[in-house]
C-alpha positions as CSV (number, residue, x, y, z in Angstrom):
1,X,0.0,0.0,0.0
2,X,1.0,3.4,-0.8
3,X,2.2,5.8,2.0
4,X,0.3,9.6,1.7
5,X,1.3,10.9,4.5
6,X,4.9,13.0,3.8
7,X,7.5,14.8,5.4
8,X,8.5,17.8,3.7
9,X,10.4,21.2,3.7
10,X,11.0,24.1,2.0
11,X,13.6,25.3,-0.8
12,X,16.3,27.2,1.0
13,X,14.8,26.4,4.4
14,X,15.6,23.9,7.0
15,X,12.5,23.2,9.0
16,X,11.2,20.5,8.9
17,X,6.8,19.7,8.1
18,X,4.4,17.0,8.3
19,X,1.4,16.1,6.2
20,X,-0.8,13.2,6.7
21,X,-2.2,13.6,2.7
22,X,0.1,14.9,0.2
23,X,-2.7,16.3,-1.9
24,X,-3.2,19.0,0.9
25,X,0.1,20.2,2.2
26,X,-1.6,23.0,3.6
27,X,-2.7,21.0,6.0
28,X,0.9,19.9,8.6
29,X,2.4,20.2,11.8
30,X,5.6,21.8,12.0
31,X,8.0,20.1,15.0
32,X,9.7,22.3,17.5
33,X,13.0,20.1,18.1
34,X,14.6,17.3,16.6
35,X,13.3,14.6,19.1
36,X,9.6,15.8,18.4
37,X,10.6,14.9,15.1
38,X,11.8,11.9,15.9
39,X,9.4,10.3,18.2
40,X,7.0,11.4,15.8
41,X,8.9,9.5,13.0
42,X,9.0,6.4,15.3
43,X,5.2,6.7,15.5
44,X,4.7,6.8,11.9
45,X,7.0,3.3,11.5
46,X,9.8,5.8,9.6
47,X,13.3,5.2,9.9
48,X,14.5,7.5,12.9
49,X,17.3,10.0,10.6
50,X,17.1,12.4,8.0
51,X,15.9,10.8,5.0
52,X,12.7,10.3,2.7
53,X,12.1,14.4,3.2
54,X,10.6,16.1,0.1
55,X,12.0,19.2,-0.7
56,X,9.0,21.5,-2.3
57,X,9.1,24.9,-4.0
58,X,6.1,26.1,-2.2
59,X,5.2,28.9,-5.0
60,X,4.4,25.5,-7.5
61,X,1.4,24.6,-5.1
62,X,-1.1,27.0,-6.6
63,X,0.7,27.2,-9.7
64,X,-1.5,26.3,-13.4
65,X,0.8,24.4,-14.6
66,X,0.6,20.1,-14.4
67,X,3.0,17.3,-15.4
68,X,0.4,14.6,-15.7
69,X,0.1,11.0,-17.6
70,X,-2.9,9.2,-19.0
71,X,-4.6,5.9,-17.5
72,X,-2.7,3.1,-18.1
73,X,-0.1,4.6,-19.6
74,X,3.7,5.5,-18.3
75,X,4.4,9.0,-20.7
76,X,4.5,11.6,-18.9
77,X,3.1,15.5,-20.6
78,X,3.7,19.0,-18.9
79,X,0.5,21.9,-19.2
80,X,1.5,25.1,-18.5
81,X,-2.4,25.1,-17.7
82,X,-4.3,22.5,-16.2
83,X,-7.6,23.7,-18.0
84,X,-5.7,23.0,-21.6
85,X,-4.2,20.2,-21.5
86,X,-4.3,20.0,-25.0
87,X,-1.4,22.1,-25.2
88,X,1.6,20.1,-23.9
89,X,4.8,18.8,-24.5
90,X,5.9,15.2,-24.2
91,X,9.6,13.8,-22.8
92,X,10.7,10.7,-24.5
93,X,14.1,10.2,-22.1
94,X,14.2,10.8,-18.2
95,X,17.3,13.3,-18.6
96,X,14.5,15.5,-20.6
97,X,12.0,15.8,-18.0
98,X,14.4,15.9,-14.7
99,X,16.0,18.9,-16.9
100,X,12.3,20.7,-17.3
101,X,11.5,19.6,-13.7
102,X,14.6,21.6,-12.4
103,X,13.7,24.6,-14.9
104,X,10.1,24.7,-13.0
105,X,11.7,24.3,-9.5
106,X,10.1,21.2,-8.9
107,X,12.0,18.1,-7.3
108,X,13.8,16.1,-9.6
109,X,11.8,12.8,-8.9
110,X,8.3,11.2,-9.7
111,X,6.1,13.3,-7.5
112,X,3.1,15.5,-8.2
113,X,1.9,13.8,-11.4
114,X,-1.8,13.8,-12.0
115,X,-3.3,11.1,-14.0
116,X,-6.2,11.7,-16.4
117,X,-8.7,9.6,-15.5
118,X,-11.4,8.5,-18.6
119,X,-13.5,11.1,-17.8
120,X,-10.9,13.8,-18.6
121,X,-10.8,14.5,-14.9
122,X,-7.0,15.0,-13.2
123,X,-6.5,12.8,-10.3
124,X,-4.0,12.7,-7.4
125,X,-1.3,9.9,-7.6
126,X,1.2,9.3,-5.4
127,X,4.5,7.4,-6.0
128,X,6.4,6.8,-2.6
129,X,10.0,6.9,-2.3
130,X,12.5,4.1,-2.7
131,X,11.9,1.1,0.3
132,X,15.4,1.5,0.6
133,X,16.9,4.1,2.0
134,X,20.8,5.2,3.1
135,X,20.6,7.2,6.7
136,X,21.8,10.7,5.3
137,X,23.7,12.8,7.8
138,X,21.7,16.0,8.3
139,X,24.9,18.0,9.1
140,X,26.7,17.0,6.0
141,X,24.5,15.6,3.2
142,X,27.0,16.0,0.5
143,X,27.5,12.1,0.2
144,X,25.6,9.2,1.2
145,X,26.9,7.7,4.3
146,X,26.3,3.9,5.1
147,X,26.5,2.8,9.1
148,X,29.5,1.3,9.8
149,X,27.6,-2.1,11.3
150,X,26.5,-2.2,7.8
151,X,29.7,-2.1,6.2
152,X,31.3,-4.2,9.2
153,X,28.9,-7.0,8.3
154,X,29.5,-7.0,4.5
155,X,32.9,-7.5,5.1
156,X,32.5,-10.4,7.1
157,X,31.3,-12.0,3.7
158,X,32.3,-14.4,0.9
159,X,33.7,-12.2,-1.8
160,X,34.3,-15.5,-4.0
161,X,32.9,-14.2,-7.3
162,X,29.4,-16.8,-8.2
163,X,27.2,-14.5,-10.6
164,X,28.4,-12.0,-14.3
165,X,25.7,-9.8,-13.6
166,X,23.3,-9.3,-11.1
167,X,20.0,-7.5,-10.3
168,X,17.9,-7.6,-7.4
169,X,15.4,-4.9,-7.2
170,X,11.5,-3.7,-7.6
171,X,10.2,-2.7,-11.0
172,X,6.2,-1.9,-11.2
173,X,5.9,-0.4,-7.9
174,X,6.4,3.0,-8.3
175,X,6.3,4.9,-11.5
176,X,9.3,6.5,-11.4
177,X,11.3,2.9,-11.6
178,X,9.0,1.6,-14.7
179,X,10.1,5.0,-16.6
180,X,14.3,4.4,-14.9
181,X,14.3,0.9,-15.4
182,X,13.5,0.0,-18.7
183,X,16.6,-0.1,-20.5
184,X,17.9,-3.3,-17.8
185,X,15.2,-5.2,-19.7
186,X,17.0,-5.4,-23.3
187,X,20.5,-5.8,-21.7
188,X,19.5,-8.7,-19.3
189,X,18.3,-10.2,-22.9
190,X,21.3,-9.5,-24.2
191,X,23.8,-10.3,-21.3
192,X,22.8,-12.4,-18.6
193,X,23.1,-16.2,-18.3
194,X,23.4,-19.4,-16.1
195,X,25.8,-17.4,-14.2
196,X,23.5,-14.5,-13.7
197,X,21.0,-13.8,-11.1
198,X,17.9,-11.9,-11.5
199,X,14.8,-11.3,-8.6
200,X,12.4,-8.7,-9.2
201,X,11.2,-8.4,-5.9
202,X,8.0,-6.4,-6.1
203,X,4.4,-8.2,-6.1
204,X,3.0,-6.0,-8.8
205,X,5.7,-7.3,-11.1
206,X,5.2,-11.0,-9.7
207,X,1.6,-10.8,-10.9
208,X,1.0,-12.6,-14.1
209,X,4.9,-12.6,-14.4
210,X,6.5,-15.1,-16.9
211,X,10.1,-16.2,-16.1
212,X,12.6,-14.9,-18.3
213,X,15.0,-17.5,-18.1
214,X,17.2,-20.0,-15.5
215,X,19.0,-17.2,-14.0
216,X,15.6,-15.5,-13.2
217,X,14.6,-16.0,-9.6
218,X,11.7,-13.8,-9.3
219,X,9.0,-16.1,-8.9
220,X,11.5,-18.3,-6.2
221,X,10.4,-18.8,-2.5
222,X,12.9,-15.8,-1.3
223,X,12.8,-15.0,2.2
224,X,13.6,-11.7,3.0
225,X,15.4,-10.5,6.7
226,X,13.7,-8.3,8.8
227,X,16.1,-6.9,10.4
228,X,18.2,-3.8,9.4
229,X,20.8,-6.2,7.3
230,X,19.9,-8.1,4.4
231,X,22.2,-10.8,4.3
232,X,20.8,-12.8,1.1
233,X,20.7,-9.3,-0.7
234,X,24.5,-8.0,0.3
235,X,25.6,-12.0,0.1
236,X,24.5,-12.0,-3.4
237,X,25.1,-8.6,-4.7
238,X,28.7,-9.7,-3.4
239,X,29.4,-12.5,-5.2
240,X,28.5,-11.0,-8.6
241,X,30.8,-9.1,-10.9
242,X,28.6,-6.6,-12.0
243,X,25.4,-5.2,-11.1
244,X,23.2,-3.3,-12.9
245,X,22.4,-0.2,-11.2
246,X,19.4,1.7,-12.8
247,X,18.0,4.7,-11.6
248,X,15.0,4.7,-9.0
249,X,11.7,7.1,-8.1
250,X,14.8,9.7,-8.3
251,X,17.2,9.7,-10.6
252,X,19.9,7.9,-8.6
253,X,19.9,4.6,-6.6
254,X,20.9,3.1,-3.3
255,X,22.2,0.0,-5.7
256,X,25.0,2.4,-7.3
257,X,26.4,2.7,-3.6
258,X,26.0,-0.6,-2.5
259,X,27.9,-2.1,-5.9
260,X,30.6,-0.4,-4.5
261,X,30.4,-1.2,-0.9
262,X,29.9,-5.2,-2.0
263,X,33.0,-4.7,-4.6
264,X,31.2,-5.1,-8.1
265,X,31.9,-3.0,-10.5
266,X,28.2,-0.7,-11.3
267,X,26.7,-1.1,-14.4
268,X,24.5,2.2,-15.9
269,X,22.7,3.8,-18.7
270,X,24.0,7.4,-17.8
271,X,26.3,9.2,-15.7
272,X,23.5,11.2,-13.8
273,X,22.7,7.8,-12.4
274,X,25.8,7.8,-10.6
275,X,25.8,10.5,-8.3
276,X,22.9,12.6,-6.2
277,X,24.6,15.8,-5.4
278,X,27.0,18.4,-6.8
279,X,30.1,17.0,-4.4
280,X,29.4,13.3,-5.4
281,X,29.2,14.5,-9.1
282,X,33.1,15.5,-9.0
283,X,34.1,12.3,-7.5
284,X,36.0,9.5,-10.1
285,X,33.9,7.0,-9.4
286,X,34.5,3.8,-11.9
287,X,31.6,1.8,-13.3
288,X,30.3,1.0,-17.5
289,X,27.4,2.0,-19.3
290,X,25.4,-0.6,-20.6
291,X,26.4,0.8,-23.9
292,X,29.6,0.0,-23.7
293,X,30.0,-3.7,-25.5
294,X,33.5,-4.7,-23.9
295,X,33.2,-4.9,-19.8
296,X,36.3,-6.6,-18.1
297,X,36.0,-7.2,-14.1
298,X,39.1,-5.3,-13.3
299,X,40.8,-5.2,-9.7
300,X,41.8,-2.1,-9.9
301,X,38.3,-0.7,-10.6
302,X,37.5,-2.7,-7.7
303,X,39.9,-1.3,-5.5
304,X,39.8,2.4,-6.7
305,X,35.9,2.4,-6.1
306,X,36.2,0.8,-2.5
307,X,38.6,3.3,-1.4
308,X,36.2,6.2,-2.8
309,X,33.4,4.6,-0.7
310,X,35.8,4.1,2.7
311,X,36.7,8.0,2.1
312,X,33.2,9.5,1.5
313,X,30.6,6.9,1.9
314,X,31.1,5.7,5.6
């Protein structure tokens, strides 16, 4: 089930809001220290830090104009007027519309789309963020930082090399994935094999799924840990070469950070997938695009990337 409940802030402001429906952000409580915030995060079964907070150009929340998509269907069209819709424009690639999104001050992600419902009537929809989250430091949120018990434990483990190429993620469960994630579908084609491993872990892509092929573990009996390590997922992801790291609901993923924490080299269809801030944009980070037709497991990638994510990552 969807979450419409959001925390959310202001451009160019630091405090901190709550709304139970995201269609009415009028309506919040504002917290008046950090441990109201966080008992009230506790409360609300969020993860007790800094992350999953929208940032919203308040001046778009009366504004005319609409990015909105039709029923059943993923392309997305920006109105300047929500009352003439038949004047839009259409973006066939995500760098496209996170460009215009940026150019509009909205947040570069998969919110405040509108669907148009049969009746030519716009419709809230809500796409939540990623389940998986990295606990951002609020003083310094330049780079991702990953707990060190996390990175303790995924050292403990096997780093004898099992699978090529590996994928474990969600697909149909948010909108912003389907419109990311497309392109891993014609290189798994193309690529993976016997000694590949794929599991789409979301049940609205398990529904009336139809196994690609050996290496596809999707419809398996997975068991998934509760607790705040995922050994199957980090044991896997660390005996693969490479791992395909498409974007999420934003245009970066967790997956990009833990290839390098689990010392497989990140696959990608574009460099903007590789960072989610100016600082992290600047850093040499190693990985291939899944353009690129000769990819050799190198060492040295290996061990340039870990000592990137020892030095700003943890």
């Amino acid at each position: 089930m969807f979450r419409k409940d959001l925390y959310w802030k202001e451009k160019y402001n630091d405090t901190v809001y709550w709304s139970e429906d995201f269609s009415d952000i009028n309506k919040f409580i504002i917290f008046s220290s950090i441990e109201d915030f966080m008992k009230h995060r506790k409360k609300n079964n969020y993860s007790q830090n800094f992350s999953n907070i929208l940032e919203i150009n308040t001046k778009n929340k009366n504004s005319k104009n609409v990015y909105w998509k039709k029923n059943n269907s993923n392309t997305i069209y920006f109105s300047e007027d929500f009352n003439k819709l038949k004047n839009f424009i259409v973006f066939n690639n995500i760098q496209s519309y996170m460009f215009h999104r940026k150019k509009y001050d909205y947040p570069q992600n998969f919110f405040f789309i509108k669907v148009l419902s049969n009746s030519n009537k716009l419709n809230e929809i809500y796409y939540p963020l990623a389940s998986k989250s990295i606990n951002f430091n609020k003083k310094n949120n330049n780079y991702a930082k990953f707990p060190i018990n996390i990175v303790n434990k995924v050292n403990e483990l096997n780093c004898e090399k099992k699978y090529n190429y590996i994928f474990i993620g969600s697909y149909k469960n948010n909108l912003g994935k389907i419109f990311n994630r497309k392109w891993i579908f014609s290189f798994i084609k193309n690529n993976f094999d016997n000694k590949s491993y794929l599991e789409f872990t979301d049940n609205e892509t398990k529904q009336n799924y139809i196994k690609i092929g050996n290496f596809d573990h999707t419809l398996d009996n997975n068991t998934k840990n509760n607790n705040n390590f995922d050994y199957s997922y980090y044991n896997k992801l660390k005996k693969s070469k490479f791992c395909l790291c498409p974007a999420g609901d934003c245009i970066y993923s967790v997956r990009f950070y833990e290839a390098l924490l689990c010392k497989t080299i990140p696959i990608v269809s574009n460099k903007v997938e590789t960072y989610r801030s100016k600082a992290e944009k600047k850093i040499d980070y190693k990985f291939y695009l899944s353009s690129e037709k000769n990819k050799v497991y190198n060492q040295e990638i290996i061990d340039h990337n870990y000592k990137i994510f020892l030095k700003y990552h943890t």
